[in-house]
C-alpha positions in Angstrom: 89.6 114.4 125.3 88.2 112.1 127.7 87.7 108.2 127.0 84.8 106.4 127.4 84.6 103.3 129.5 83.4 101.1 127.1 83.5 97.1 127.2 86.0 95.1 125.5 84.6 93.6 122.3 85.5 90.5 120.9 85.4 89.0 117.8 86.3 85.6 116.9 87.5 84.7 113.0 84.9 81.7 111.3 88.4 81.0 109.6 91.2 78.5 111.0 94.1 79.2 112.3 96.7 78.3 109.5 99.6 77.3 111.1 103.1 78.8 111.7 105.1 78.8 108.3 103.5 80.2 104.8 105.5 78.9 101.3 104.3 82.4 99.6 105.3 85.7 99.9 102.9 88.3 98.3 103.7 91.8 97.3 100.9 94.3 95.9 99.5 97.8 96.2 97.6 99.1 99.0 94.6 100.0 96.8 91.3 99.4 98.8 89.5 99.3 95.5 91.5 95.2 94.6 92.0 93.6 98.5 88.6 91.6 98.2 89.6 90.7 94.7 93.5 90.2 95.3 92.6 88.1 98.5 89.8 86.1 96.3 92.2 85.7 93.6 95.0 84.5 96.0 92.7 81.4 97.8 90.6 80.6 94.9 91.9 81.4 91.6 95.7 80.3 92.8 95.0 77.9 95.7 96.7 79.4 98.5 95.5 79.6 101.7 98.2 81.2 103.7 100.6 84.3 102.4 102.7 86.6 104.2 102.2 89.9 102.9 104.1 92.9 101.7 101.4 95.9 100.9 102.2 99.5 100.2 101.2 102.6 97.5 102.5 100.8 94.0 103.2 97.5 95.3 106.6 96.1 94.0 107.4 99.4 92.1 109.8 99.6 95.3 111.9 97.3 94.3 112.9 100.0 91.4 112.8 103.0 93.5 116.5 103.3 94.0 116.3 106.6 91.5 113.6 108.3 93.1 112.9 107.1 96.7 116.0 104.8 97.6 114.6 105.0 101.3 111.4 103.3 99.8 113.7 100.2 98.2 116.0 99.6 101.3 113.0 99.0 103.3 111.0 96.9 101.1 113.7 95.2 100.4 114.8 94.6 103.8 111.3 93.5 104.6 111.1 91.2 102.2 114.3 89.3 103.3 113.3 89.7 106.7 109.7 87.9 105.7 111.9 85.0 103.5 114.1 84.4 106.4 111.6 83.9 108.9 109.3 81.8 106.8 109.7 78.9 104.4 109.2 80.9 101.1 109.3 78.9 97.8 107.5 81.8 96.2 107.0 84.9 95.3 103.9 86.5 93.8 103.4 90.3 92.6 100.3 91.7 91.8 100.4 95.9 90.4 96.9 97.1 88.8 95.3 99.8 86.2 95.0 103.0 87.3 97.2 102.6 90.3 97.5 106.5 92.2 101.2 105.8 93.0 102.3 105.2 89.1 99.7 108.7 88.2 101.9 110.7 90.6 105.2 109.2 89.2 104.4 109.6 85.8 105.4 112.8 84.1 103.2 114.7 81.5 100.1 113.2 80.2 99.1 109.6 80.9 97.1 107.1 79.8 95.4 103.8 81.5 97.8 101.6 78.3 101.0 103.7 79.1 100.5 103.2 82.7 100.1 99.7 82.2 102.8 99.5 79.7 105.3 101.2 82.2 103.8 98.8 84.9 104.7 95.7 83.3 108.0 96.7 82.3 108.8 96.9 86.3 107.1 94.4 87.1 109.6 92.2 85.3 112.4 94.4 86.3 111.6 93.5 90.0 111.2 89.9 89.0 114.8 90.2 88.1 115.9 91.7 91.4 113.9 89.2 93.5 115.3 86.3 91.0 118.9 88.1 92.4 118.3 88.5 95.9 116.6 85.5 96.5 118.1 82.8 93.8 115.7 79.5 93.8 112.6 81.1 94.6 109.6 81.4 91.6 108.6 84.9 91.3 104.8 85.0 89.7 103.8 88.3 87.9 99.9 89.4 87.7 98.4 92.8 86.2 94.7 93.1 87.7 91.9 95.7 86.2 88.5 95.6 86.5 87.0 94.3 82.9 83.5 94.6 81.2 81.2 92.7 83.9 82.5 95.1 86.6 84.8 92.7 87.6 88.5 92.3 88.5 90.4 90.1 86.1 93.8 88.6 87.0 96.4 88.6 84.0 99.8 86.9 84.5 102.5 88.7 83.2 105.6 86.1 81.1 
């Protein structure tokens, strides 16, 4: 296939630039349906401005994937000490949501949305536990998102 000589387009960000070190580390699921709401809930509902990111299918489920896909937990977990290293991370956030795809194909047997969610939460504060032992000193935030009766997201934090 040929290419078409077409002119370079540019766009240029409204946003400032935000400088060169971040103080949070993010890690949720890839799920187009929550990135408009996950970033909105980020910079308004939290406050922060700047966050390195660590997005794939499930979010931190690969923290616990040692089982199933222990390729899938020595990279994430390599990424995320290579993203605390180079940055000045105090903290990090995680963020899983209802209905994610990547729990459906895990699960086994019939599911629910509450036994999902139930299963979600429970590794969600596994993986706080392995983050609180990989990286001692640095406040790890849980969050559960689903969309609630005003077609919404809502953003529950997880104890």
């Amino acid at each position: 296939m040929q290419m078409e000589n077409r002119p370079e387009m540019t766009f240029e960000s409204t946003l400032p630039w935000p400088g060169e070190k971040t103080e949070t580390l993010v890690i949720h699921c890839s799920d187009h349906r929550f990135q408009a709401q996950v970033d909105e809930f980020l910079r308004t509902g939290l406050g922060r401005e700047s966050f390195d990111r660590l997005v794939v299918p499930g979010g931190p489920q690969f923290l616990l994937a040692a089982t199933y896909f222990p390729k899938f937990e020595w990279a994430g977990r390599r990424w995320a000490r290579f993203l605390i290293k180079h940055q000045t991370i105090l903290e990090i956030i995680c963020i899983a949501h209802e209905d994610c795809g990547w729990y459906r194909e895990l699960t086994v047997g019939p599911w629910t949305i509450p036994l999902l969610k139930e299963r979600q939460i429970t590794d969600l504060r596994k993986g706080r536990e392995v983050l609180r032992e990989m990286f001692s000193g640095i406040a790890v935030l849980l969050y559960y998102a689903r969309p609630n009766q005003h077609g919404h997201v809502e953003f529950l934090e997880i104890s």
